[in-house]
C-alpha positions, 0 to 999 in steps of 0.5 A: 919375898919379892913382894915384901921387898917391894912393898916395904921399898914403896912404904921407905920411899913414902917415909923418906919423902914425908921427912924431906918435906917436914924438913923443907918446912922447918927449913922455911920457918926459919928463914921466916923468922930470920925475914921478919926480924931484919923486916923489923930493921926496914922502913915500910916502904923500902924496896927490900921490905916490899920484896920480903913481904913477897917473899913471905908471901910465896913461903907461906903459899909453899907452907900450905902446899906442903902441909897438903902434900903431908897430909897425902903422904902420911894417908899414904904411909898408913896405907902402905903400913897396912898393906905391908902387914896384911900381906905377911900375915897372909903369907904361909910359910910352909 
């Protein structure tokens, strides 16, 4: 049963770590929208419009990244799912 507990500790540690990320990104979505409504608010050629528009910028860049990182974890979780399953439908009780 060590090896079920590992396996389903590894597969927990993947879940966890795809929610924190979907999480981060929702996070940003938000801040986003906070951005470009007080964006609205600026002249363009501002200095806070400027660093706004860098910050997007970076967020958008940190989007995609966690988009990738998303789509490791979640071919990580199947992964780690299928595992799991093979591995107590091999096991012999007896």
């Amino acid at each position: 049963l060590q090896k079920v507990v590992q396996l389903r500790t590894q597969l927990d540690q993947t879940v966890e770590r795809l929610q924190q990320n979907k999480q981060r990104i929702a996070d940003i979505a938000e801040e986003q929208q906070r951005i470009r409504h007080n964006m609205e608010q600026l002249a363009r050629n501002a200095d806070l419009y400027t660093r706004y528009v860098q910050k997007l910028d970076a967020q958008e860049t940190e989007i995609e990244q966690l988009r990738q990182e998303a789509k490791r974890l979640t071919a990580a979780e199947t992964q780690q799912r299928e595992a799991l399953q093979t591995y107590l439908l091999s096991l012999d009780l007896e």
